[in-house]
C-alpha positions, 0 to 999 in steps of 0.5 A: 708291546701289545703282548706285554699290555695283553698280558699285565691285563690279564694277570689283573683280571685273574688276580681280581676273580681268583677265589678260595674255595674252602669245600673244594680244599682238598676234601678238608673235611674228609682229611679232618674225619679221618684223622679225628677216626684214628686219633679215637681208635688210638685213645681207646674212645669214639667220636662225638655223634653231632660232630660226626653228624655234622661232617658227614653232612658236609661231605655230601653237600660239599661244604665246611662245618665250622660249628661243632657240638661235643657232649658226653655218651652215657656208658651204659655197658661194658665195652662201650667206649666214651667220647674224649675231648683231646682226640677232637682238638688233636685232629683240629691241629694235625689238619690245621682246620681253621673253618672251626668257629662255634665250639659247644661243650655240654655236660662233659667233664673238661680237666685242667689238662683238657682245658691246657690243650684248648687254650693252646688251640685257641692261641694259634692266629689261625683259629678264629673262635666266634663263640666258646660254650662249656657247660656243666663241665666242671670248671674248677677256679684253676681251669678258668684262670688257664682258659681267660689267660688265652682270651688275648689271642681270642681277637674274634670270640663275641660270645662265651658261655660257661653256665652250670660250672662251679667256679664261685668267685674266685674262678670269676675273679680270673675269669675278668682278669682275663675279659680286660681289654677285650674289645669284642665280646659282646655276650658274657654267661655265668648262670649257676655258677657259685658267684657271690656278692665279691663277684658282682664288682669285678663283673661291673668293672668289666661291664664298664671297660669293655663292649659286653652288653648281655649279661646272663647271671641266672641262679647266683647268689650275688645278692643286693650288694652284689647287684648294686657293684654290677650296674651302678657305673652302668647306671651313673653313664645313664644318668650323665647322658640323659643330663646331657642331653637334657641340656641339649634341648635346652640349648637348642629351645634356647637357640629357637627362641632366639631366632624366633626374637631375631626374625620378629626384629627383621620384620619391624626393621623395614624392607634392607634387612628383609631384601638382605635376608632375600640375597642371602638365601638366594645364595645360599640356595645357589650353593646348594645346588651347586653341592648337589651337582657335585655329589656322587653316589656314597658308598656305605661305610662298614660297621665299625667296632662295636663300642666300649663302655657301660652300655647295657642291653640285657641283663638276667639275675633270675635267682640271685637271692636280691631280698632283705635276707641278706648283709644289707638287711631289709632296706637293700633291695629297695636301694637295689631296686632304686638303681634299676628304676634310675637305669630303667629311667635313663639307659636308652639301649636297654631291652631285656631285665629278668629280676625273677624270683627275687623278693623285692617287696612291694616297695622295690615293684613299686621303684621298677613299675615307676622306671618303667612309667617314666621310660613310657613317657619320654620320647625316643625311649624304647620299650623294655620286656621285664620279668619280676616275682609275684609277690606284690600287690596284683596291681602293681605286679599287673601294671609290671606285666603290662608295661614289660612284657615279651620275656621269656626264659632263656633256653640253652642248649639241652639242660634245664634250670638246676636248683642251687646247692644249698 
């Protein structure tokens, strides 16, 4: 009986320490540069400088590489080799590599069969993509439909960056078809991808329905109309929840006023209601304690998923061509603007707003500035860093700057900003 009591116990002990140690596998990383080596020398190419970098990193520190950086290498002479896109994913799955979650793709052509291979890939249970960058890889519409059909099986990807592919609305209507019901992504880019007004309501769907809640947008051409279909569920979910909790501190200054009356009357009513009263809290003090005594220490409860709904927090359209120029004529951005100052007004979570070269008009700084006013005024509203053009009066523009600023532009990765084809 000892033996056996000894034994269960220490079976349970090392059940309870046993660890994986994903640098001591085996050399995993040795096995995945190796493979990655010969599937090069197979296809003729050579293997991608950071992601060569990257692992002999690993290796010599002992660790994993779970983010990898693929970019295309300049040919300059005959005899140099290009770095291809398949020999990487073929060595990812021949080793079964499930260490890999940050993948960037940069200023490399990716075919339709290219992004067949990827999908794929991603939609194998053991590969946890967190974030997914292609950019400038010329996507074509037909790519991006095969890339969203795989998002499904993406049930850990939170960030995905498809900047410099022009796709227009066609690949960004597959694009949404594919995001509807995701409940993770958290970070949607599409700067200077061809997008039209059409677009802007199939993004305010998905900026609806699901957890995004950056959105970066930059050098589109989505214009007014397309604006106004991107944030107005955004803006209606802002105004509901500040009426409701307007109301809410109606009810509640009610429900003060009232008690104030009722104490007011206890005081008049002699000495009964007061000794009653006197009792009452007695007790419920009594209660008190005895609920303190019997509370232990809490143990925090993990975050919880992150919620679905229009909630937005920031949101770029630097370049988007939101001036009286377009379908709306010339009263359109001022209606455009007129929806920002509402969600500038009401939508609590927001932080970020890049408007940008975008003519706005007088008018249309003066609805922004006004939103930002009343946000300043009302109480446990935070701050929002807004960029806008500087074609408006200087004070206005000023008085923009002074109450949102902190933007600046973002950067990713190695391009700079591109000038839209015209």
């Amino acid at each position: 009986m000892p033996k056996g009591k000894g034994k269960g116990k220490g079976k349970g002990k090392g059940k309870g320490k046993k660890k994986e140690d994903p640098a001591a596998a085996d050399g995993v990383v040795k096995k995945l540069m190796k493979t990655y080596e010969r599937n090069c020398n197979l296809s003729n190419s050579v293997m991608a400088p950071n992601i060569r970098k990257a692992m002999k990193t690993a290796i010599e520190e002992e660790k994993v590489v779970s983010k990898f950086i693929l970019e295309s290498v300049m040919v300059e002479k005959e005899g140099d080799l290009p770095v291809l896109f398949e020999p990487f994913i073929m060595s990812i799955r021949q080793e079964r590599y499930v260490f890999i979650k940050d993948l960037y793709v940069w200023d490399y052509p990716l075919t339709y069969e290219n992004m067949v291979s990827f999908a794929l890939f991603v939609e194998k249970p053991f590969y946890k993509l967190r974030v997914m960058e292609f950019m400038d890889c010329l996507l074509e519409p037909l790519s991006v439909q095969r890339l969203a059909r795989s998002f499904v099986f993406c049930d850990q990807m939170t960030v995905l960056n498809l900047d410099y592919n022009e796709f227009g609305d066609e690949g960004c209507q597959h694009l949404c078809e594919g995001l509807r019901n995701n409940t993770t992504l958290l970070s949607l880019s599409l700067s200077y991808c061809d997008l039209g007004i059409s677009s802007g309501s199939h993004l305010g769907h998905i900026l609806s329905t699901t957890a995004i809640r950056e959105v970066y947008l930059d050098g589109n051409n989505l214009q007014s109309e397309g604006t106004m279909e991107l944030i107005k569920l955004c803006v209606d979910q802002a105004e509901y929840e500040a009426f409701q909790k307007a109301e809410e501190a109606r009810r509640k200054a009610e429900e003060d006023e009232l008690k104030a009356l009722e104490e007011k009357e206890n005081r008049y009513s002699g000495t009964d209601a007061s000794a009653d009263e006197g009792g009452d809290k007695s007790r419920a003090s009594s209660g008190k304690k005895k609920k303190k005594k019997k509370k232990g220490k809490k143990k925090k409860d993990p975050p919880g998923p992150p919620p679905v709904g229009p909630w937005l927090h920031k949101l770029h359209l630097a370049d988007n061509g939101i001036d009286g120029l377009g379908e709306g004529g010339s009263f359109a951005p001022i209606i455009c603007m007129r929806l920002f100052k509402k969600l500038l007004s009401h939508c609590q979570c927001l932080e970020e707003l890049d408007l940008e070269d975008n003519l706005i008009g007088e008018v249309g700084g003066r609805e922004i500035l006004n939103g930002l006013s009343f946000r300043k005024e009302e109480k446990g509203m935070g701050g929002v860093k807004v960029r806008t053009t500087h074609r408006m009066t200087a004070d206005t523009f000023n008085s923009i700057v002074k109450l949102g600023s902190g933007l600046k532009k973002k950067k990713k990765g190695k391009k700079g900003k591109k000038k839209k084809k015209k």
